[in-house]
MIMIMAR-883406 format. One line per 2 residues: their letters; for each residue x, y, z of C-alpha. Coordinates in Angstrom, 1 decimal. Example, Ala and Ser with C-alpha at 12.3 -4.5 7.8 and 13.67 -1.06 7.14 Angstrom:
% residues 2
AS> 12.3,-4.5,7.8 ~ 13.7,-1.1,7.1
% end
This chain:
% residues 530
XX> 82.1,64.3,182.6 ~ 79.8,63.2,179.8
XX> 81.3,61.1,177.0 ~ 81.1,63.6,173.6
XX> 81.1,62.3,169.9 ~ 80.7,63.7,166.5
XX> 76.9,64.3,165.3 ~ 77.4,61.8,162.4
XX> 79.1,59.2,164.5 ~ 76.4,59.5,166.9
XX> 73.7,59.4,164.0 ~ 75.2,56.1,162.4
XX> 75.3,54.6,165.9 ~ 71.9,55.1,166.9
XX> 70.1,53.9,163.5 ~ 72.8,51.0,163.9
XX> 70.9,49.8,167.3 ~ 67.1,51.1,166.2
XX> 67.5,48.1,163.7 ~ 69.1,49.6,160.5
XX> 71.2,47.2,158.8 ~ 71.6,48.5,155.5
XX> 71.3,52.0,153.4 ~ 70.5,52.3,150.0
XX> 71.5,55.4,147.4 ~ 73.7,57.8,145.0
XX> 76.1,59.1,146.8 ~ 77.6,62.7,145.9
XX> 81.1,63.9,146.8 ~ 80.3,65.8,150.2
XX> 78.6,64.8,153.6 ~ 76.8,61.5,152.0
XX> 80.5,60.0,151.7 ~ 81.3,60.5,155.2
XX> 77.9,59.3,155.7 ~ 79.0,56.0,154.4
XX> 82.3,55.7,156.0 ~ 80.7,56.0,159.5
XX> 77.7,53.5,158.7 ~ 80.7,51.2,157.9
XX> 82.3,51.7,161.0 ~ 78.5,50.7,162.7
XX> 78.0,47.5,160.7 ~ 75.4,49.5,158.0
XX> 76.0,48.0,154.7 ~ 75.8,50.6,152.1
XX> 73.9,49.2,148.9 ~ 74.8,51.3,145.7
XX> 71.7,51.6,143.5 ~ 71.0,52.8,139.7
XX> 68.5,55.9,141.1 ~ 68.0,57.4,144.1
XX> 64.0,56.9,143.6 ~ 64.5,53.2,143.7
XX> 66.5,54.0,146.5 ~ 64.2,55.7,148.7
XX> 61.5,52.5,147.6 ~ 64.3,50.0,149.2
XX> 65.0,51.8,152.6 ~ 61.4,52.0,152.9
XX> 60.5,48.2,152.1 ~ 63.7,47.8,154.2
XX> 62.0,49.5,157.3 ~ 58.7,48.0,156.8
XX> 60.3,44.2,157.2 ~ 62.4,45.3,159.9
XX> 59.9,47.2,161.8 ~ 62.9,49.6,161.8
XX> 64.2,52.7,160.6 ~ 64.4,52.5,156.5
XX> 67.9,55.0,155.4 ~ 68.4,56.5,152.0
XX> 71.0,58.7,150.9 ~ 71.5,61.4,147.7
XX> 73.3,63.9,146.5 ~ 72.0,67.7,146.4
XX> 70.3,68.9,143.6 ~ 69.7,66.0,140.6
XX> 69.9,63.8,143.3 ~ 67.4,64.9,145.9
XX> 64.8,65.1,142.5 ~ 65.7,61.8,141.0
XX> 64.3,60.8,144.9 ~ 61.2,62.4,145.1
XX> 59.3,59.7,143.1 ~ 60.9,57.1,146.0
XX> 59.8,60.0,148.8 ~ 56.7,60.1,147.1
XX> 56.3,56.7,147.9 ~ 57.2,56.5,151.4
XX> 54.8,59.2,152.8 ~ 51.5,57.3,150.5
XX> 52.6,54.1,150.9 ~ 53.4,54.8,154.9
XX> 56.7,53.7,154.9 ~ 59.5,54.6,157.6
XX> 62.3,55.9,155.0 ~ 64.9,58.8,156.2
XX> 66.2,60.6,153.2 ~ 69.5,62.2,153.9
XX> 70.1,64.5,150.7 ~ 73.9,66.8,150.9
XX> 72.5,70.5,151.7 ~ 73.7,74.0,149.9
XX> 75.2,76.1,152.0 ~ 73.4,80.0,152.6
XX> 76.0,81.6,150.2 ~ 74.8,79.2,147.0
XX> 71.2,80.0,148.1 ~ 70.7,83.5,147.6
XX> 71.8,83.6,144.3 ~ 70.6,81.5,141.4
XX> 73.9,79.0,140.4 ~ 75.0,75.5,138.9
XX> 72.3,72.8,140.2 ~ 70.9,75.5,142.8
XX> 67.4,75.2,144.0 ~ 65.2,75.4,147.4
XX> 64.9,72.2,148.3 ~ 63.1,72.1,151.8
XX> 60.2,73.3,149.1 ~ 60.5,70.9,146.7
XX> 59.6,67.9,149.2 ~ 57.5,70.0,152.0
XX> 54.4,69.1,149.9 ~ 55.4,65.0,149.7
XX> 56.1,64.9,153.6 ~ 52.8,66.6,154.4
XX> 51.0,63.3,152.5 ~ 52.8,61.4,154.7
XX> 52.8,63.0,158.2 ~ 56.6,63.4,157.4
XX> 59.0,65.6,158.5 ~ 62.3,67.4,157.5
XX> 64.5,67.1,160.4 ~ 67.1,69.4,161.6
XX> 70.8,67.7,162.1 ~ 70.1,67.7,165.8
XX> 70.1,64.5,168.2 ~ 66.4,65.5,169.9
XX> 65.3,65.8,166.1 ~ 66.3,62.0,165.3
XX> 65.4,60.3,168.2 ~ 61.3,62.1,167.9
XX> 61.6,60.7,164.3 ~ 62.3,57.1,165.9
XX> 59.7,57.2,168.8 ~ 57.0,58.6,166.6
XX> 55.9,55.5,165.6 ~ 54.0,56.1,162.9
XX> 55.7,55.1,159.7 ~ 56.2,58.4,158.3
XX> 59.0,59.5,156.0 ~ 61.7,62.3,156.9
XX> 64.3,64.3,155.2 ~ 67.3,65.8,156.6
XX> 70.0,67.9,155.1 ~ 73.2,67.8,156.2
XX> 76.1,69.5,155.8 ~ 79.6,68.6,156.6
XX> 79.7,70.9,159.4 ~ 76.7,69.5,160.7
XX> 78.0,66.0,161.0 ~ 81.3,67.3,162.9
XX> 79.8,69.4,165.6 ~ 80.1,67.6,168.7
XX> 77.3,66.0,170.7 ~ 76.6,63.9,173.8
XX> 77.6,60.5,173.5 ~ 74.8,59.2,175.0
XX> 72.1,61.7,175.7 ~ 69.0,60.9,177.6
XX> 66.7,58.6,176.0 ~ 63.1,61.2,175.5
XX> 60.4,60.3,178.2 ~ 57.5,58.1,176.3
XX> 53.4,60.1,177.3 ~ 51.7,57.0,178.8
XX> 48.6,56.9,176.6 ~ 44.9,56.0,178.2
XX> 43.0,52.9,177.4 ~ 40.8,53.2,174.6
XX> 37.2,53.6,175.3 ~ 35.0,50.5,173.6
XX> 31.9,51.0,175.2 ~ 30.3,52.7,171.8
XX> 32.4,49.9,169.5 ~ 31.1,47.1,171.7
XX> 27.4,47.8,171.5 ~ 27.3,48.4,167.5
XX> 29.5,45.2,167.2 ~ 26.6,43.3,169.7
XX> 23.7,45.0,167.9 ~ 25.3,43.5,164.5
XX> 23.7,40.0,163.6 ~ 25.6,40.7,159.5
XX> 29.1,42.7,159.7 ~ 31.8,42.5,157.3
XX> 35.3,43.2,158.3 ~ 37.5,45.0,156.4
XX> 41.3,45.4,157.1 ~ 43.7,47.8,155.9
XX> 47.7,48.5,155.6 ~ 47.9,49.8,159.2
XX> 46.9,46.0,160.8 ~ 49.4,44.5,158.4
XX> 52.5,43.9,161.4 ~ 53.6,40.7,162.2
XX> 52.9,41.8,166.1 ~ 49.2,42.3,165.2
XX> 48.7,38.6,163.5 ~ 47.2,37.1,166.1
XX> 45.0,39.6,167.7 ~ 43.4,40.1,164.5
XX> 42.9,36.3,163.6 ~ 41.1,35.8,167.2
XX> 38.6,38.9,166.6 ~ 37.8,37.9,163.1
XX> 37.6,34.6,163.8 ~ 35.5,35.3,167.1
XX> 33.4,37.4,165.1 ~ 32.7,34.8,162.4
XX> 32.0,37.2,159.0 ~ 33.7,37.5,156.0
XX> 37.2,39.3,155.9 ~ 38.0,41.4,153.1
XX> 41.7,42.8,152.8 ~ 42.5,45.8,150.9
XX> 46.3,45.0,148.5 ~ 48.3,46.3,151.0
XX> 46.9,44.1,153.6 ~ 47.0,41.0,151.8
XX> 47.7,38.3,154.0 ~ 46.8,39.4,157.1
XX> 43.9,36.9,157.4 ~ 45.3,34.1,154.9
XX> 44.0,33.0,152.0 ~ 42.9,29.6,153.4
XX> 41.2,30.8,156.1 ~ 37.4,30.1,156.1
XX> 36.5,33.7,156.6 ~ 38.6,35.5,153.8
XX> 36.5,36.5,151.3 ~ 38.7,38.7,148.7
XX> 40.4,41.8,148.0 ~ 38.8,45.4,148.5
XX> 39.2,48.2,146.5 ~ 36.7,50.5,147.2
XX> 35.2,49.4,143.8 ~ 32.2,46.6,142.3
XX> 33.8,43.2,143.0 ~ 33.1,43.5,147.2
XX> 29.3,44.8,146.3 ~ 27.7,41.6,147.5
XX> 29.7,41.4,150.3 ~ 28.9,44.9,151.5
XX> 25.7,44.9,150.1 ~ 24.9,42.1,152.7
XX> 26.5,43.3,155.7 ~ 24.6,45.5,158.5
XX> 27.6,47.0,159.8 ~ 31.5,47.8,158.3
XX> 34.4,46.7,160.7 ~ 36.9,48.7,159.3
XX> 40.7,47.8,161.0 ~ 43.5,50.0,160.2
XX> 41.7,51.0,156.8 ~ 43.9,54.0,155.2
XX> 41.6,56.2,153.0 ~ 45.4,56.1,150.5
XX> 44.4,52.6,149.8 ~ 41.6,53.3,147.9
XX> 40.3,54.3,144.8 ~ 39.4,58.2,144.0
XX> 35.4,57.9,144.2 ~ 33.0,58.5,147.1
XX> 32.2,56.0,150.2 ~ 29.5,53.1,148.3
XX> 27.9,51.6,151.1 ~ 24.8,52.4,152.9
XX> 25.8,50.4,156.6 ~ 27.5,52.2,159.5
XX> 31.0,52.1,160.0 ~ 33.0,51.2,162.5
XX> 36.4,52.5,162.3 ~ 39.4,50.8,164.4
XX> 42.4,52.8,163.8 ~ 45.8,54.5,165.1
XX> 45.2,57.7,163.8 ~ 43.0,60.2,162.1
XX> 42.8,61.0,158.6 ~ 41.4,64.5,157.5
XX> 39.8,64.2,154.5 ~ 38.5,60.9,155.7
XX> 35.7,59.1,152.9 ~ 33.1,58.5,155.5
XX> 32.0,59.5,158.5 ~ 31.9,56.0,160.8
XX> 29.4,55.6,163.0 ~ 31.4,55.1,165.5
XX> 35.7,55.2,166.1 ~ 37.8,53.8,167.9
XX> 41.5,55.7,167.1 ~ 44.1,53.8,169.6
XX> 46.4,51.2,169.1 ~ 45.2,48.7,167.4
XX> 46.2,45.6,169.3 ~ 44.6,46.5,172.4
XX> 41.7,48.1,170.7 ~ 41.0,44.0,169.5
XX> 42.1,42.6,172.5 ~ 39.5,44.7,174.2
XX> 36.7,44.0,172.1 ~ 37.3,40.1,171.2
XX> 36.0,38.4,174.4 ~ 32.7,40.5,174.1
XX> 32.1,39.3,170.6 ~ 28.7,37.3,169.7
XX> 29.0,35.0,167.1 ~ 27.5,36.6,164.0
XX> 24.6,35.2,161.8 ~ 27.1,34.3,158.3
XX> 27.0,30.8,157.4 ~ 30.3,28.9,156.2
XX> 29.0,28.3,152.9 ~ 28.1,32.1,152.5
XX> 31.7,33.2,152.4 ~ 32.9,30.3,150.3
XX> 30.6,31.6,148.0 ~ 31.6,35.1,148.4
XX> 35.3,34.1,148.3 ~ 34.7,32.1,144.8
XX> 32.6,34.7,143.6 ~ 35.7,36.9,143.9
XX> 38.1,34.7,142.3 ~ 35.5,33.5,139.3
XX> 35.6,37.8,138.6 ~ 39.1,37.7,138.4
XX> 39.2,34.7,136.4 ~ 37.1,37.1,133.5
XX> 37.9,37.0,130.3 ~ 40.8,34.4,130.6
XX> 40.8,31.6,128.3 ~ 44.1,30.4,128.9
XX> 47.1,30.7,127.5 ~ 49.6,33.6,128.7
XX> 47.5,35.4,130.2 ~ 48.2,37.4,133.6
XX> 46.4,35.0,135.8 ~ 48.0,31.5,134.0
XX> 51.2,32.9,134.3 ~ 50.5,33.9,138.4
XX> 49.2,30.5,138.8 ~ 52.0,29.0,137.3
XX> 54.7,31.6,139.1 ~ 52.5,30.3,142.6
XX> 53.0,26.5,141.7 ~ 56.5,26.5,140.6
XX> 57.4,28.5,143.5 ~ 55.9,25.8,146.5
XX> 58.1,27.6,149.4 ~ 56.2,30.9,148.1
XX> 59.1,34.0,147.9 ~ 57.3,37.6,149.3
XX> 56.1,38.9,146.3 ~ 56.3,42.2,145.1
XX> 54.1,43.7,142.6 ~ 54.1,46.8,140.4
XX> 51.3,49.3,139.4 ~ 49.6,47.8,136.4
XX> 46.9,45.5,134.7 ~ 48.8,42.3,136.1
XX> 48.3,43.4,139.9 ~ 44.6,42.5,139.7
XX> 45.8,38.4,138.9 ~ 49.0,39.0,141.7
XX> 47.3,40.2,144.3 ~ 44.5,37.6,143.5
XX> 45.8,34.4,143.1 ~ 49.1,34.4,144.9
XX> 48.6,33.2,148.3 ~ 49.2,35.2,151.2
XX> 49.9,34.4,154.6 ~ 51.3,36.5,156.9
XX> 51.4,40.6,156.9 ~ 53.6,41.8,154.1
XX> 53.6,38.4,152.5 ~ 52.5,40.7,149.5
XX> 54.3,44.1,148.8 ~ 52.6,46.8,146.4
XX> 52.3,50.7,146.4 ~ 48.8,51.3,146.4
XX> 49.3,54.8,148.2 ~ 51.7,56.2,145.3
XX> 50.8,53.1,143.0 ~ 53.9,53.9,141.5
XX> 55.0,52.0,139.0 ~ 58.7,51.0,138.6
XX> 58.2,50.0,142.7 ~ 58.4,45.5,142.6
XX> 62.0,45.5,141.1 ~ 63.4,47.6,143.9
XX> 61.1,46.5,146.6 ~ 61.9,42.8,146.0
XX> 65.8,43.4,146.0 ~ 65.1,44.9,149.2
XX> 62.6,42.2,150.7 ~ 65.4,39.5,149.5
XX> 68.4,41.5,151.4 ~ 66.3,41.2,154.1
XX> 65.2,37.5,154.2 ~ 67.7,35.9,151.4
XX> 66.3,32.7,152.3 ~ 63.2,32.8,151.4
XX> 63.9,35.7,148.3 ~ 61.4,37.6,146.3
XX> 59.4,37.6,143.2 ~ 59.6,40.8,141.6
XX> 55.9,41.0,139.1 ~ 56.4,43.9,136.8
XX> 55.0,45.0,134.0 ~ 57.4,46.0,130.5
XX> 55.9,49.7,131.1 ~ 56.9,49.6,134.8
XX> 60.4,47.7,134.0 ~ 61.5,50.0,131.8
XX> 61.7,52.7,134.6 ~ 63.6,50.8,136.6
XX> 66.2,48.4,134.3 ~ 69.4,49.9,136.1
XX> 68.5,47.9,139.0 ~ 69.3,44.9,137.7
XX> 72.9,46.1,138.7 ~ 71.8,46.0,141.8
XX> 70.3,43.1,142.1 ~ 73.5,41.4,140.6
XX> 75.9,43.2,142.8 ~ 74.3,42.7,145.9
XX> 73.7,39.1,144.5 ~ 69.7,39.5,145.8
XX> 67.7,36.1,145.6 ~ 65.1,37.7,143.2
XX> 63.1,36.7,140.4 ~ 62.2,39.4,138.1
XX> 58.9,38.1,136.0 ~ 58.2,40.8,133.4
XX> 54.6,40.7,131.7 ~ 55.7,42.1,128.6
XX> 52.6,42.6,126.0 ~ 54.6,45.6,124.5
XX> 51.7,48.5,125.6 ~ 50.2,50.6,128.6
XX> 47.4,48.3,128.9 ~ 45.4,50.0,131.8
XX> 45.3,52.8,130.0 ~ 44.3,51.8,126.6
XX> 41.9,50.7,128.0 ~ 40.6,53.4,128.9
XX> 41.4,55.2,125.9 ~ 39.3,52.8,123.7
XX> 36.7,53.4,126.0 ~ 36.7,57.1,125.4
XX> 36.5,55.9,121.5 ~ 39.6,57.8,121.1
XX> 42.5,57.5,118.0 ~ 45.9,55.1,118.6
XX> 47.9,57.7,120.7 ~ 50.9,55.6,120.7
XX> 50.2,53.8,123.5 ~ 52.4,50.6,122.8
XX> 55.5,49.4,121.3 ~ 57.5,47.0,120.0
XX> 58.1,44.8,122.7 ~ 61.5,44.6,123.9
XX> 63.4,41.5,124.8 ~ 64.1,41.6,128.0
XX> 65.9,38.4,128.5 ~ 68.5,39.4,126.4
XX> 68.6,42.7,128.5 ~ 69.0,40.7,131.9
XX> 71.7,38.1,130.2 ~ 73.6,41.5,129.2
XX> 73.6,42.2,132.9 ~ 74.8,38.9,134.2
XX> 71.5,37.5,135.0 ~ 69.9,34.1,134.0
XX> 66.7,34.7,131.9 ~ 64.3,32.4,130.0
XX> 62.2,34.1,127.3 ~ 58.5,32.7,127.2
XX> 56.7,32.9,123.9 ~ 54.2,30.6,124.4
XX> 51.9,28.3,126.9 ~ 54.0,25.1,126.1
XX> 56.9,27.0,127.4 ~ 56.0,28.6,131.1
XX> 55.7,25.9,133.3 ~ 59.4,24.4,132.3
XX> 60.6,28.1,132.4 ~ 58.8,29.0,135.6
XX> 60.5,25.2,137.1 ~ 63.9,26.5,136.1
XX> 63.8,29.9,137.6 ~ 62.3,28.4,140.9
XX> 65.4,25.7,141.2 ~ 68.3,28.8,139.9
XX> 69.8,30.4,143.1 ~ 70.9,34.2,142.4
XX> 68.7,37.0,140.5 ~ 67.1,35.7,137.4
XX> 64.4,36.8,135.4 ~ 61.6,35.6,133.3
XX> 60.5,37.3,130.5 ~ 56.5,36.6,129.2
XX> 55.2,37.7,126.5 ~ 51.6,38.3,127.6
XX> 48.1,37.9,126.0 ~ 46.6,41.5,127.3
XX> 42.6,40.7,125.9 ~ 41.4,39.6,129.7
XX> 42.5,43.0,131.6 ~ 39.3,44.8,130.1
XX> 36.4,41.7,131.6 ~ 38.8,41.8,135.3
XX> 39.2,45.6,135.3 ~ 35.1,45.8,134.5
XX> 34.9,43.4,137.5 ~ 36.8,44.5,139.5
XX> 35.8,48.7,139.4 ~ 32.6,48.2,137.5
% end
């Protein structure tokens, strides 16, 4: 006779031995607490955060590191809606997050009541942008969510009768379609007819199972290696053929402008920016899966795993025509853009420099949506896949304090850097709670130059009136202290490198408090997007 066990039991069990250590959320008073209770019983810690948005950001950075299954939990109504900025996330950013939000039950549906409202409907449209799915509370349900592989969010809404009804114990694991070897012949011959190619790799190669597969191609292939944010690291920094970040924008023209064919590998059309395809040379396009709208139409596609798509194509590689010297030159070319308009002081890229030399072990960073991204991403090193967290799907801000509590959870060792601006801070304070609760190894370093920068910016460039874009900056070391944290407030140059010393040789969350010179965002946004 088969073994029988509850639903929920079965659930927390299952996500237990996919890899799921720990959950993240706002509970409410109905199925999400006997949602925790049974993760307990399974070895799942339970993290308790400020918002369920930030919630939703950790599981998913959570599943990302873990190449797992990322869990979030909320409460109906104001819960499931303080998550949809976090869901929003996980389907642009391609992150493997399960929401479980508490359900209303049919009778508080058909008539309009006290926190009331549809919510399959309220996140259909977010799952969609992810290839996401809400998932019925049913055992074959879960485990095609788990075998999908394909990093996309799901939702499921539970009730507390669905957790009780009784289910195998141990069902059948779901037969796996074998899938045919990809078909290179049409790859192979534009990558032999190519004597100039430029690579370009996206969030999809950015696994730790993918490292060196990719680093024999490119190197095989001998061009310059651009890496979009979200792939940073996936061909170091100090490796001769990296030659910057792409955007989609002006600072990779003379790269592309050089090439005579665009290796694309795992490029996601979320990564980039909302204007058409630039280039004039065919595309190749190495990828997992198809996007529709796409920005180009490649000359040729490969759409297959992408390990043995590489492993297939690397011993047939010529060695291309690109000197060494040509993507040094490239490569400082990059960095001198980014460099624009900084003449010292605090600005963004002085502090990241500093942040990158006080730090020598080099924490995962994590970075918010905002004018200091472009000297993050740019001058902190990367080495490995995921070395460098950011949501350039969503490009939410209020996503670096959350994601680095996460990342640290998940490797306390080595901790994070959280890089945030005040704007993007401010959405996300309560997590410092977290952070000191769960006593994260994080570093929270706020770039605090009391405005929305990027976009006044843009609204003196529209010749525009003062539309009260900025503030009076708030001190946020006081903030952190009131929360139990260690802080340093930075005023001037004299001050970051001994504050920046400190906070690298503190153990515990601790943050750093700069007040920024804004002037070089408008020379490095110019250079960088033209």
């Amino acid at each position: 006779m088969m073994e029988s066990t509850t639903f929920l039991d079965w659930f927390a069990r299952r996500l237990s031995r996919a890899g799921l250590s720990r959950a993240f959320g706002v509970p409410g008073g109905g199925a999400s607490l006997d949602l925790l209770e049974a993760l307990r019983r399974h070895d799942v810690e339970t993290v308790i955060t400020a918002r369920e948005d930030a919630a939703v950001m950790m599981a998913g950075v959570s599943g990302v590191l873990a190449e797992a299954p990322g869990l979030a939990f909320s409460t109906k109504g104001p819960g499931l809606a303080n998550a949809t900025n976090g869901l929003a996330s996980a389907a642009l950013d391609r992150m493997p997050a399960l929401l479980l939000s508490e359900s209303f039950t049919q009778g508080e549906l058909e008539f309009l009541s006290h926190q009331v409202y549809p919510q399959s409907e309220l996140v259909a449209p977010l799952l969609r942008q992810g290839q996401g799915v809400e998932l019925p509370t049913t055992q074959d349900a879960v485990e095609g969510w788990l075998n999908s592989g394909n990093n996309a969010p799901a939702v499921m809404f539970p009730g507390a009768s669905d957790f009780k009804q009784q289910v195998p114990g141990n069902p059948a694991p779901p037969d796996r379609p074998e899938q045919a070897a990809p078909n290179l012949e049409k790859a192979a011959a534009l990558l032999r007819a190519a004597s100039r190619p430029v690579a370009v790799v996206g969030l999809a190669a950015a696994r730790p199972g993918l490292s060196a597969g990719l680093r024999a191609f490119t190197g095989r292939l001998g061009a310059p290696v651009l890496s979009t944010y979200m792939a940073k690291g996936c061909i170091p920094d100090d490796d001769p053929h990296y030659a910057g970040i792409f955007t989609g924008g002006a600072i990779e023209q003379a790269t592309m402008e050089a090439s005579d064919l665009i290796v694309l590998v795992g490029l996601d059309p979320v990564e980039l920016l909302r204007k058409p395809w630039a280039f004039t040379a065919p595309v190749l396009d190495l990828s997992e899966r198809t996007y529709d709208p796409h920005y180009l139409t490649p000359a040729a596609q490969v759409v297959a795993p992408l390990g043995e798509t590489l492993s297939g194509l690397t011993d047939g590689l010529n060695t291309c025509d690109w000197r060494a010297q040509e993507i040094a030159g490239l490569r400082d070319g990059f960095l001198r853009g980014m460099e624009s308009g900084d003449l010292g002081g605090l600005s963004s890229t002085s502090v990241v420099k500093a942040a990158r030399d006080a730090f020598a072990d080099h924490p995962r960073l994590c970075v918010d949506a905002g004018a200091h991204m472009f000297s993050a991403c740019a001058f902190w090193p990367g080495n490995a896949p995921r070395d460098v967290l950011i949501s350039n799907g969503l490009a939410s801000m209020g996503f670096a304090v959350p994601a680095a509590i996460a990342a640290a959870l998940h490797e306390p060792d080595r901790g994070a850097i959280a890089m945030t601006g005040d704007g993007g801070f401010l959405m996300c304070l309560g997590e410092l709670k977290t952070a000191v609760e769960t006593k994260a190894n994080v570093t929270v370093i706020v770039f605090n130059d009391g405005q929305l920068s990027l976009i006044d910016i843009k609204r003196e460039d529209r010749q525009m009136a003062d539309l009260g874009l900025s503030w009076s900056a708030p001190d946020f070391a006081a903030v952190a202290r009131g929360f139990g944290l260690e802080a340093w407030r930075v005023d001037n140059d004299a001050e970051l490198a001994p504050a920046m010393e400190a906070a690298a040789a503190a153990g515990g969350p601790h943050l750093l408090d700069i007040r920024v010179d804004a002037s070089p965002y408008r020379e490095q946004l110019r250079a960088l997007r033209g």
